[in-house]
N, C-alpha and C positions, 0 to 999 in steps of 0.2 A: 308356624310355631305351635309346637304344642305342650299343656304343661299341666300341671294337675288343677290347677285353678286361674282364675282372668286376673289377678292382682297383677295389674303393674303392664298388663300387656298391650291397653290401650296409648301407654308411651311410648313403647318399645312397636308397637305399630307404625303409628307417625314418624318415628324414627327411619326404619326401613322405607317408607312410603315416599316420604320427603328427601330422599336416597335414590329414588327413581325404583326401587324396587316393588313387587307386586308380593305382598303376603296375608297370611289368613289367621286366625288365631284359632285355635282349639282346644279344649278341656278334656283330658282323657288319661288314664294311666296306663303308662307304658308296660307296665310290669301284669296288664290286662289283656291278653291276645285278644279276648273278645271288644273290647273296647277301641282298637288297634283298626280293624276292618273297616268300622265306617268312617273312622275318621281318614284315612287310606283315600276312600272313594269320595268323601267329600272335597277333599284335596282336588285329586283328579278332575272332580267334577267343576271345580272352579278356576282351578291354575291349570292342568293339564296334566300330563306325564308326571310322575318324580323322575329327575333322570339325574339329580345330587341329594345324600340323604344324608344331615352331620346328626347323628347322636351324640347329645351333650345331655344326655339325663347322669344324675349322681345315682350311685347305689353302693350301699357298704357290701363288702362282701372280700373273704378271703380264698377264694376260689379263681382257677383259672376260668374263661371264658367257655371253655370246652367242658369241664367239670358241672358248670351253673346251665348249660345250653338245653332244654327241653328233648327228652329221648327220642323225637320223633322227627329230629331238626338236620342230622346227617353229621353234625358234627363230631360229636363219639366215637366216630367209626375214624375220625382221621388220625393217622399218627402226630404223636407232638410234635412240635418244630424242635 
């Protein structure tokens, strides 16, 4: 779990934990690429692989995905659906 601050994550911990699941909390802004990397590797480094990834970050914004996507990301270049 990652989210901009710990408020509320040590419940939502125990929660998943007591679920049989294994998870990690982290502080970081997603809208941060540089801040995105270590926590990435810290992941890795303690769970393993990502190999399911749910983005449930909120963000206003009236743009398509491809529109908002960073020029360096491949996605501009696809036709719309």
């Amino acid at each position: 779990m990652m989210r901009l601050s710990t408020n509320g994550t040590k419940r939502i911990l125990e929660e998943l934990r007591a679920l049989g699941g294994r998870a990690l909390a982290l502080t970081a802004n997603v809208t941060a690429p540089a801040q995105l990397q270590p926590a990435v590797e810290r992941v890795e480094q303690t769970l393993g692989p990502v190999s399911i990834l749910v983005n449930n970050a909120g963000i206003g914004a009236f743009e398509g995905v491809v529109e908002r996507a960073p020029a360096d990301s491949g996605l501009r270049d696809r036709d719309p659906l």
